[in-house]
C-alpha positions as CSV (number, residue, x, y, z in Angstrom):
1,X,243.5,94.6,75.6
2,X,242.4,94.7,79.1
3,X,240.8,97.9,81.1
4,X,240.8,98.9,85.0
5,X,238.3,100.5,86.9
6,X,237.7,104.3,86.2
7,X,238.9,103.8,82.3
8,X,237.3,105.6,79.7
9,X,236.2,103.8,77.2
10,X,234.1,103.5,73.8
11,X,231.5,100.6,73.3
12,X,231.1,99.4,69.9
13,X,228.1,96.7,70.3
14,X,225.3,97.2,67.3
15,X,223.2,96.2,69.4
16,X,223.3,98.3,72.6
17,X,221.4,101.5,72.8
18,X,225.3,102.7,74.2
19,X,227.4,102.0,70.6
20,X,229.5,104.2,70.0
21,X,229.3,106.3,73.4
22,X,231.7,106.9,75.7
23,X,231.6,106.0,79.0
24,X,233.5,104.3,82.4
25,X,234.7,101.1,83.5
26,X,232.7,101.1,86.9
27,X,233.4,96.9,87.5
28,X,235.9,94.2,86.1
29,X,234.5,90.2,86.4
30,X,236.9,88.0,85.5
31,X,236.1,84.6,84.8
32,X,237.0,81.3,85.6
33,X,238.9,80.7,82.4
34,X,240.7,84.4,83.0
35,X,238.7,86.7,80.4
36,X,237.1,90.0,81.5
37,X,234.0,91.2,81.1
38,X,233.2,94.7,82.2
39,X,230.7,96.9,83.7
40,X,230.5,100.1,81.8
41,X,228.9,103.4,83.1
42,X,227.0,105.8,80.7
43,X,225.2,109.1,81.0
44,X,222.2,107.5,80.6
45,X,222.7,103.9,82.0
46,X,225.1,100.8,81.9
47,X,226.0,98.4,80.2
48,X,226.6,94.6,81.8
49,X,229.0,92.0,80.8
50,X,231.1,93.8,78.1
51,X,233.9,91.6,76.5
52,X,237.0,93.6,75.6
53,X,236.8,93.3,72.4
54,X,234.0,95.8,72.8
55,X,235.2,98.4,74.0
56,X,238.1,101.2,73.1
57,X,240.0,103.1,75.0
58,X,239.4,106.7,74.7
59,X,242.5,108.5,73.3
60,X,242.3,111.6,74.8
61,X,243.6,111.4,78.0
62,X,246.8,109.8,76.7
63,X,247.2,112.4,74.0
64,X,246.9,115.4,76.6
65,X,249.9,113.7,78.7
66,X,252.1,113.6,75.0
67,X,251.1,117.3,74.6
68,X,252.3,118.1,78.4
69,X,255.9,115.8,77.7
70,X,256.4,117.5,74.5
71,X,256.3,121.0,75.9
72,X,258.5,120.2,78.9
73,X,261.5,119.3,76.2
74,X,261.0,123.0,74.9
């Protein structure tokens, strides 16, 4: 999966002080051979050079726009 800029996301690295927080996408790198890595903002800090398959999307957003689509059908 790939991210933008101003995603939220989850990290899951064992070994950043970050795992399991949520933060923001602040940067995108792609490299020469077309991966990602990201930039991710925390409360407390950031976190450099995070491969995708670190991070999560957070689910709330997209749950709160079901929640609006499924009352607009009532």
């Amino acid at each position: 999966m790939s991210f933008e800029k101003e995603d939220e996301v989850v990290l899951h690295d064992k070994h950043s002080e970050f795992d399991g927080e949520a933060g923001t996408v602040t940067q995108v790198v792609e490299s020469m051979f077309g991966e990602a890595t990201y930039t991710v903002s925390f409360e407390d800090g950031q976190e450099v050079g995070v491969p995708a398959d670190d991070l999560e999307e957070v689910e709330g957003d997209a749950d709160e726009e079901d929640a609006d689509d499924e009352t607009d059908e009532e």
